[in-house]
TORPA-4810 file (N, C-alpha, C, O; in nm, 3 decimals):
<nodes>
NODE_1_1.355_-1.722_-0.197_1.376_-1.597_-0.127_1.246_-1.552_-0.061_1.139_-1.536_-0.119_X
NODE_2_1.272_-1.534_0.071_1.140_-1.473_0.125_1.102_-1.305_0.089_1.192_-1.231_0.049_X
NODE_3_1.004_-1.271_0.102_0.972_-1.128_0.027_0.964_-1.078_0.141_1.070_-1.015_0.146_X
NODE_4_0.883_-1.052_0.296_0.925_-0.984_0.373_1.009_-1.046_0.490_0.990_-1.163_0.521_X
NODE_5_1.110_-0.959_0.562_1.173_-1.011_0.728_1.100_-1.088_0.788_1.138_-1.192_0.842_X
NODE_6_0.934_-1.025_0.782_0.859_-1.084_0.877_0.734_-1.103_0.841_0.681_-1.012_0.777_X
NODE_7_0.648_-1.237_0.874_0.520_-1.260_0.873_0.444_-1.292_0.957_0.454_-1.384_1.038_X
NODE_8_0.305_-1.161_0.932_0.182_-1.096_1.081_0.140_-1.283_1.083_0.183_-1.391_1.044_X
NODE_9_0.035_-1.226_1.154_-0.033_-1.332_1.208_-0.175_-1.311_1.166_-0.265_-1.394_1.152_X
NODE_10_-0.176_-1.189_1.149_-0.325_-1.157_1.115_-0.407_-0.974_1.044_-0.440_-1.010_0.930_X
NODE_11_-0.419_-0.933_1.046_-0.445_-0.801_0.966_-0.470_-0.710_1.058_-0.495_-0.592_1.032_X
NODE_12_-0.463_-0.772_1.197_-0.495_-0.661_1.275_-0.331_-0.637_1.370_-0.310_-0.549_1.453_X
NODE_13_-0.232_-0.747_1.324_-0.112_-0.714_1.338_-0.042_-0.623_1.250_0.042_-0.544_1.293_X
NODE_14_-0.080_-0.634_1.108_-0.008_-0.592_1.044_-0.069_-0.399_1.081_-0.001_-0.300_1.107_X
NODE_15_-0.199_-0.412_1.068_-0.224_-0.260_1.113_-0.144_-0.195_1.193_-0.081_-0.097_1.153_X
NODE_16_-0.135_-0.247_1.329_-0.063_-0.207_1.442_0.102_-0.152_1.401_0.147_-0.062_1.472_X
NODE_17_0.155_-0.185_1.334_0.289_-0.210_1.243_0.286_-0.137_1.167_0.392_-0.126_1.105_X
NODE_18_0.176_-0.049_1.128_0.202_0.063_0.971_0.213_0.225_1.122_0.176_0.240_1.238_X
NODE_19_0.272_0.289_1.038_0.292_0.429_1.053_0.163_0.489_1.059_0.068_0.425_1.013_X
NODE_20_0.148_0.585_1.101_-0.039_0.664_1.171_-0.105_0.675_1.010_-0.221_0.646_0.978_X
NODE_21_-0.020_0.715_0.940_-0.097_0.821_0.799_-0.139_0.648_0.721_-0.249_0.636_0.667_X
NODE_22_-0.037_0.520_0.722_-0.068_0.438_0.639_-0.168_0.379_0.733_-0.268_0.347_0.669_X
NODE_23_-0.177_0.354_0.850_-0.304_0.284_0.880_-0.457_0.324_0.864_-0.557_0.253_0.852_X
NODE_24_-0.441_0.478_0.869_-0.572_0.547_0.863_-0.622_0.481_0.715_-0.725_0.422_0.682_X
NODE_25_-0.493_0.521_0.637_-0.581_0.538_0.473_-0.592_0.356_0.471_-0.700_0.310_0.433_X
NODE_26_-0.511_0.284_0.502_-0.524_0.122_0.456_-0.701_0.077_0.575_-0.776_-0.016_0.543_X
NODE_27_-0.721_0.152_0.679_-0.820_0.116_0.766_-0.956_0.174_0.694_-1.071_0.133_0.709_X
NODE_28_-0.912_0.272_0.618_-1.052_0.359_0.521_-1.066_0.278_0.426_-1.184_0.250_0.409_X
NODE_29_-0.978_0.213_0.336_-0.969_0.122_0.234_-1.025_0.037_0.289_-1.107_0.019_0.198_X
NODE_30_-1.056_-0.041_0.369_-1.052_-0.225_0.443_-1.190_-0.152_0.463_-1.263_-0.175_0.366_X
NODE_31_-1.230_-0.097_0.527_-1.397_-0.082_0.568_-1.479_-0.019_0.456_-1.602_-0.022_0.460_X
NODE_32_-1.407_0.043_0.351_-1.483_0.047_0.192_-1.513_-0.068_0.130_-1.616_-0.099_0.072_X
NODE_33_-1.421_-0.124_0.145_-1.438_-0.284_0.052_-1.500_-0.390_0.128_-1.554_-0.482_0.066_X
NODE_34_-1.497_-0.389_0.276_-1.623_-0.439_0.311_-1.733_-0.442_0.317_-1.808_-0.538_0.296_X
NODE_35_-1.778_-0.246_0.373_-1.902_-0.201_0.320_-1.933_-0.226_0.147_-2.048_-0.202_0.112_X
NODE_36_-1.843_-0.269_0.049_-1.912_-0.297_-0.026_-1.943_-0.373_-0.083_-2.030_-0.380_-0.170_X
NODE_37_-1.823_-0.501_-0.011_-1.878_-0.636_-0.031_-1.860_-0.720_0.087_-1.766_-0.796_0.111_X
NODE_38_-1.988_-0.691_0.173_-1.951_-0.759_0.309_-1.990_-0.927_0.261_-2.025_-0.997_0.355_X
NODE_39_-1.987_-0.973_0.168_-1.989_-1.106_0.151_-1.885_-1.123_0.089_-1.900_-1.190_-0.014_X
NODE_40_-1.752_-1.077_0.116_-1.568_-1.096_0.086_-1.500_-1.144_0.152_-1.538_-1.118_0.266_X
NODE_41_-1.402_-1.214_0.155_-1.348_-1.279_0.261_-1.219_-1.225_0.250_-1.157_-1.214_0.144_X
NODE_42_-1.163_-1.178_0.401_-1.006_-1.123_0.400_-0.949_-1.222_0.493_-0.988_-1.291_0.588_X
NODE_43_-0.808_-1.195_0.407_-0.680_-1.302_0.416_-0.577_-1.247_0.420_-0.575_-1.156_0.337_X
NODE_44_-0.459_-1.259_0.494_-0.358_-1.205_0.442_-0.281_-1.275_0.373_-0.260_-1.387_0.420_X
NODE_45_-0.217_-1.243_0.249_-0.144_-1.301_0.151_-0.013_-1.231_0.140_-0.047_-1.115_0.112_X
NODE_46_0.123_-1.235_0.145_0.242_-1.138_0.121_0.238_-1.086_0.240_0.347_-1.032_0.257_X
NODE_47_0.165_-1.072_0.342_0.167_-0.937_0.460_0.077_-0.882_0.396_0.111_-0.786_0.465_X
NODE_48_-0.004_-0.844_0.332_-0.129_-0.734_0.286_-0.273_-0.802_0.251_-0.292_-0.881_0.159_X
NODE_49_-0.368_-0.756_0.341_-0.484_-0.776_0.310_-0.535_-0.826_0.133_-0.537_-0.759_0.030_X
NODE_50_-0.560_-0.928_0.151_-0.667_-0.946_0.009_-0.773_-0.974_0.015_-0.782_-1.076_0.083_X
NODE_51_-0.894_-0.931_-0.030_-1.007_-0.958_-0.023_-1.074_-1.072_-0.156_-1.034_-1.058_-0.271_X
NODE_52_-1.153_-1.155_-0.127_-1.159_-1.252_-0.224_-1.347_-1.316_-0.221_-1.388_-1.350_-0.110_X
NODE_53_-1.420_-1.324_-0.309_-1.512_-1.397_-0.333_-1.512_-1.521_-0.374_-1.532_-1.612_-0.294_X
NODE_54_-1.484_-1.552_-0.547_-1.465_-1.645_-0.606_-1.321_-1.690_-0.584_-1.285_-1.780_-0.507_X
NODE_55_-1.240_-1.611_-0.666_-1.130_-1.591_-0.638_-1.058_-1.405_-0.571_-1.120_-1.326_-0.500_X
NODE_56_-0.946_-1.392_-0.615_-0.892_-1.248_-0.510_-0.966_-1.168_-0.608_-0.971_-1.200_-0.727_X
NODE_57_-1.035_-1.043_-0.551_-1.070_-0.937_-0.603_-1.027_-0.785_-0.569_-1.078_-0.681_-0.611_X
NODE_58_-0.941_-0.799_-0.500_-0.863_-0.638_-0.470_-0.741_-0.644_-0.314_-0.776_-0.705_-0.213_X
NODE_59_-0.659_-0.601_-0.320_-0.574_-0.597_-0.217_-0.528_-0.431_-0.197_-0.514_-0.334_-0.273_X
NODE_60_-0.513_-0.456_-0.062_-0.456_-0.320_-0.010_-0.302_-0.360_0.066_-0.273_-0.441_0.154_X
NODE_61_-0.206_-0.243_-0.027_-0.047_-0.268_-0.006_-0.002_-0.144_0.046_0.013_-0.038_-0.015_X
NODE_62_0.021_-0.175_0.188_0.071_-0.036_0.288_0.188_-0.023_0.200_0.229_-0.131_0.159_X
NODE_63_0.260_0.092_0.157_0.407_0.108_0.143_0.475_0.060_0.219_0.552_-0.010_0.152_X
NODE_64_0.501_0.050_0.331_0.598_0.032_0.445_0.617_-0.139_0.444_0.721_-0.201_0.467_X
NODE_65_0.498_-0.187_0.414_0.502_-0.352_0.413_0.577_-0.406_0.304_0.518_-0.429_0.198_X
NODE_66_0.709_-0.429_0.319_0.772_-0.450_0.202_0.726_-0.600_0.111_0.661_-0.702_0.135_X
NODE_67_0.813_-0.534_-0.017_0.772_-0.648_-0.084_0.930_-0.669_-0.136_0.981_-0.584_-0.208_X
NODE_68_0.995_-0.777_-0.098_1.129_-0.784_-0.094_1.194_-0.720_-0.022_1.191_-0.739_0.100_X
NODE_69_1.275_-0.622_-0.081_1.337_-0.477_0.029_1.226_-0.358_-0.035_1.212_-0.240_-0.003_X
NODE_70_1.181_-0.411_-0.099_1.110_-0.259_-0.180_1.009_-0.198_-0.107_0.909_-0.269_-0.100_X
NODE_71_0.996_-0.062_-0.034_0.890_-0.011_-0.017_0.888_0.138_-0.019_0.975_0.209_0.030_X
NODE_72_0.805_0.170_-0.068_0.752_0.326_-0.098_0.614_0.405_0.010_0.527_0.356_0.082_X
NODE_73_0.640_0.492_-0.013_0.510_0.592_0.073_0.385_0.565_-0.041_0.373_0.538_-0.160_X
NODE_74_0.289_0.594_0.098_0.159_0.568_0.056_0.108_0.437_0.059_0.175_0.344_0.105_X
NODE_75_-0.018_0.420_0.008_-0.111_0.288_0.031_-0.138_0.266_-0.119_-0.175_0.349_-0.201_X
NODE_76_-0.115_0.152_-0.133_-0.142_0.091_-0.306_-0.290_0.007_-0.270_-0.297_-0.082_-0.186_X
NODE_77_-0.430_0.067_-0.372_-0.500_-0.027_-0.393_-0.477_-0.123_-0.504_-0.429_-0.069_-0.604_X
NODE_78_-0.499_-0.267_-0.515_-0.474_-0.294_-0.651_-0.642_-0.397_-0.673_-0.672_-0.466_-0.576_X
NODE_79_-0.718_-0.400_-0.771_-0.740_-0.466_-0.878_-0.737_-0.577_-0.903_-0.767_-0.586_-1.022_X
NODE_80_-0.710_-0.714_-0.845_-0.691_-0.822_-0.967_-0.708_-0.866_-1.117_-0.632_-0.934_-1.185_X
NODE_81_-0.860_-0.794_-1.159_-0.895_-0.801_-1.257_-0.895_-0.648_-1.333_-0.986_-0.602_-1.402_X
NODE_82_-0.797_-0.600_-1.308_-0.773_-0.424_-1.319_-0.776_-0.429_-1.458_-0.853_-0.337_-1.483_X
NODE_83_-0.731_-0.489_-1.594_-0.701_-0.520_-1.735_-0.874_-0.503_-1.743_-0.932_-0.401_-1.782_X
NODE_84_-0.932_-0.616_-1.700_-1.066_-0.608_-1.760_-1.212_-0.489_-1.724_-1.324_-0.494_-1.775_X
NODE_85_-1.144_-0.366_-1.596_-1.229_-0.291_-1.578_-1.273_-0.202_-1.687_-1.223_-0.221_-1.797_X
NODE_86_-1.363_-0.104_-1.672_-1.398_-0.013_-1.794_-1.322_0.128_-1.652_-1.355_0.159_-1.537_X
NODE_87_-1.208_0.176_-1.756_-1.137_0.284_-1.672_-1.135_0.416_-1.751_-1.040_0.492_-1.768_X
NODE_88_-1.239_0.423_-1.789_-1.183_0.538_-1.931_-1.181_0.661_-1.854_-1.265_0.735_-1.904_X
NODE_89_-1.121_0.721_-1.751_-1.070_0.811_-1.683_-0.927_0.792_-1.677_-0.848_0.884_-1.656_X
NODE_90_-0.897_0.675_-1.696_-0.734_0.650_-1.670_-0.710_0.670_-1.541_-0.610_0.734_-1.508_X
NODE_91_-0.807_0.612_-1.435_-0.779_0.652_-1.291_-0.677_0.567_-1.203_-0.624_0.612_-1.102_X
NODE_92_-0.655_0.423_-1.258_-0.559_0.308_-1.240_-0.480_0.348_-1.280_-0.506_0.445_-1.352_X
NODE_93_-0.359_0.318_-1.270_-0.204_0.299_-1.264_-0.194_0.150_-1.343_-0.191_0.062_-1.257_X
NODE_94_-0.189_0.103_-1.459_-0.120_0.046_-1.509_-0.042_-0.021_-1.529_-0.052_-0.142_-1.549_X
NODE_95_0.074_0.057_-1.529_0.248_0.021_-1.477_0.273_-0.033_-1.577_0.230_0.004_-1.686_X
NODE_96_0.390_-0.185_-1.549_0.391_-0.303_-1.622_0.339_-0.368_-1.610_0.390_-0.472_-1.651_X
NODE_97_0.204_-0.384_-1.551_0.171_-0.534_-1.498_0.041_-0.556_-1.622_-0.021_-0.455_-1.658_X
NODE_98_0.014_-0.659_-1.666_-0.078_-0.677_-1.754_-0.210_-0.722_-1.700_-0.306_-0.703_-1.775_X
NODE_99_-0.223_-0.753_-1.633_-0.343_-0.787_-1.515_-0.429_-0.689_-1.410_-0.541_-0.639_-1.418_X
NODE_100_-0.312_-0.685_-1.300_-0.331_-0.624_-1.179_-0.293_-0.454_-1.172_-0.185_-0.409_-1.133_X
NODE_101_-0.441_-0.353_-1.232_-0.392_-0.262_-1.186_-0.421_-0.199_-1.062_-0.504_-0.247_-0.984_X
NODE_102_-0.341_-0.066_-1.031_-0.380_0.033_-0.898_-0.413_0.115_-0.887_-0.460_0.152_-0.995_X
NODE_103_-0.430_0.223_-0.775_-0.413_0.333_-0.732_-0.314_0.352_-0.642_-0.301_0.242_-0.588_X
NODE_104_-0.222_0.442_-0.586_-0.171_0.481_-0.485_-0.221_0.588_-0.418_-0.215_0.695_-0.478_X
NODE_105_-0.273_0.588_-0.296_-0.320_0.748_-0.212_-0.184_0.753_-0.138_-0.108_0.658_-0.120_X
NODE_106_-0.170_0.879_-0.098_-0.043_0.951_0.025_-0.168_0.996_0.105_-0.128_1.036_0.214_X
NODE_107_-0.296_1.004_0.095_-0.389_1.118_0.184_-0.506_1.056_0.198_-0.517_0.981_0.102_X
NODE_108_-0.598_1.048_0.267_-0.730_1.012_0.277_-0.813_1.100_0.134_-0.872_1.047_0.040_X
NODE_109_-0.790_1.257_0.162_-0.874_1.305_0.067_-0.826_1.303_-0.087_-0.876_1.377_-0.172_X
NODE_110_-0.700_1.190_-0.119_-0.676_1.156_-0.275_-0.801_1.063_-0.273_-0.797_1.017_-0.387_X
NODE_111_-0.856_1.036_-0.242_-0.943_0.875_-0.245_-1.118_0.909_-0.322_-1.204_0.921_-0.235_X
NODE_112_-1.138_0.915_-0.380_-1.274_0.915_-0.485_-1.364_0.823_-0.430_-1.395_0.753_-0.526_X
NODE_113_-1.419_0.785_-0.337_-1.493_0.713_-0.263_-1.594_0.627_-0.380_-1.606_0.505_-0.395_X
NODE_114_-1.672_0.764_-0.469_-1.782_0.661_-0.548_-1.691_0.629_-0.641_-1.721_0.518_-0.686_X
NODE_115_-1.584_0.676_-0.699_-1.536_0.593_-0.797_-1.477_0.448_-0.786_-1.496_0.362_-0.872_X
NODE_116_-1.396_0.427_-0.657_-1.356_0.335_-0.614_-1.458_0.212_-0.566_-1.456_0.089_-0.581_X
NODE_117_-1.517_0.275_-0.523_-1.676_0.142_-0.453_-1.719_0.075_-0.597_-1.729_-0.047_-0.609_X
NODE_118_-1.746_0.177_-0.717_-1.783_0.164_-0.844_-1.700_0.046_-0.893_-1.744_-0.061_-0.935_X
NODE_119_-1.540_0.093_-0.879_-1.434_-0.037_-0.969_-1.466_-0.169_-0.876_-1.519_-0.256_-0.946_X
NODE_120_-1.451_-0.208_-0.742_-1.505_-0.258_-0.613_-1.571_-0.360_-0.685_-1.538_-0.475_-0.715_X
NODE_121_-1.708_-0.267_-0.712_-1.857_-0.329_-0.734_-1.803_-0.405_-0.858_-1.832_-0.525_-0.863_X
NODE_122_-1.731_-0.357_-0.955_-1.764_-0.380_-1.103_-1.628_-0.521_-1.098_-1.624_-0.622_-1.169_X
NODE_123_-1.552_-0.488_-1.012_-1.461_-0.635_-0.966_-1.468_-0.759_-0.962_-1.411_-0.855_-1.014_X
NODE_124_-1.623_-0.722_-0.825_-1.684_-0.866_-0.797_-1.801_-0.927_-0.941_-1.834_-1.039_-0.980_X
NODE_125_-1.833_-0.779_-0.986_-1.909_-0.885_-1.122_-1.791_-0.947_-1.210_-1.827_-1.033_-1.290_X
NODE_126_-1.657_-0.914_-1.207_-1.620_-0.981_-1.299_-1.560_-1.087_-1.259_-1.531_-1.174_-1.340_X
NODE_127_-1.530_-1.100_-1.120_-1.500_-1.248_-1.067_-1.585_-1.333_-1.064_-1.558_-1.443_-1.016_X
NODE_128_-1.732_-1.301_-1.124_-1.838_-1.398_-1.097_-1.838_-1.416_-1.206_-1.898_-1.522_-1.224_X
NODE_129_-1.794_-1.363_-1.326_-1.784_-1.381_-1.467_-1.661_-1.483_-1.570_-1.658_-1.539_-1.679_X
NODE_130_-1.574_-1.459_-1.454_-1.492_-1.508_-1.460_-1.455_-1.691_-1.437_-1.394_-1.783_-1.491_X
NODE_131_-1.547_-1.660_-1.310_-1.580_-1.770_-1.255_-1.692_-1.903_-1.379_-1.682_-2.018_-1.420_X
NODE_132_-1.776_-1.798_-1.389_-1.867_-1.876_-1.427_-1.838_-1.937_-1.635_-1.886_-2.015_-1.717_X
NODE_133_-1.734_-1.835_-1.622_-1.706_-1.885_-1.825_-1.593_-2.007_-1.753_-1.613_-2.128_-1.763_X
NODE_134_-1.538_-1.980_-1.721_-1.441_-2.160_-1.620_-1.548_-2.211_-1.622_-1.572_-2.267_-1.729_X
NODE_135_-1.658_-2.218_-1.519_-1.708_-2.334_-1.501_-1.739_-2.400_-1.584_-1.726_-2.521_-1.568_X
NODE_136_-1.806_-2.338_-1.736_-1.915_-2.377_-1.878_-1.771_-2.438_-1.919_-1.777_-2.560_-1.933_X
NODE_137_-1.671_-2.395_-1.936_-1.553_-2.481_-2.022_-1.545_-2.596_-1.960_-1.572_-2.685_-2.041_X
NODE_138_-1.518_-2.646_-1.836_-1.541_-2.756_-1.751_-1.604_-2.872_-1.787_-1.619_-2.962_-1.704_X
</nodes>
């Protein structure tokens, strides 16, 4: 089963394709996570930006970009390594997923700028951590 109707070509298609309020906040997201790890590489995976070093370290999920038929308002950040951050604010979203947690904004000004750059930052150390206890088992 395919998950969306349709697949961009590139991230600056899929922008063009979100609604005014989801591109602003997914375009504020994409230039945070570059400014904070401009040595990241973006891809699109599903239709939604992922950003990746070692391996993926955070994705941004417009609502509107479905995932199956499913889509909701707002912009989902997610986490890959969301389980292993230090969150003791409870600022992630959880959910069910045992791995990958989020945030959802509806607004530019839901968005905590240093907190988020902070999980960001603390991401890529753990993909390098991650990385590097693989390699020693090897």
């Amino acid at each position: 089963m395919k998950m969306q109707p349709y697949k961009f070509r590139d991230v600056e298609e899929m922008l063009d394709s979100l609604p005014k309020e989801e591109r602003t906040i997914t375009e504020f997201l994409r230039s945070l996570v570059l400014d904070t790890l401009p040595q990241a590489k973006e891809k699109l995976s599903f239709n939604v930006p992922f950003y990746s070093l070692r391996k993926n370290v955070c994705h941004i999920w417009p609502g509107s970009v479905a995932w199956g038929k499913k889509t909701y308002e707002g912009v989902s950040f997610g986490f890959t390594y969301g389980s292993l951050l230090l969150d003791e604010t409870n600022y992630l979203d959880k959910g069910t997923r045992k791995q990958i947690y989020s945030k959802k904004f509806l607004s530019l000004s839901e968005i905590d700028v240093t907190l988020l750059k902070s999980y960001i930052f603390e991401s890529a150390l753990i993909d390098e951590e991650v990385y590097q206890s693989k390699k020693l088992k090897d």
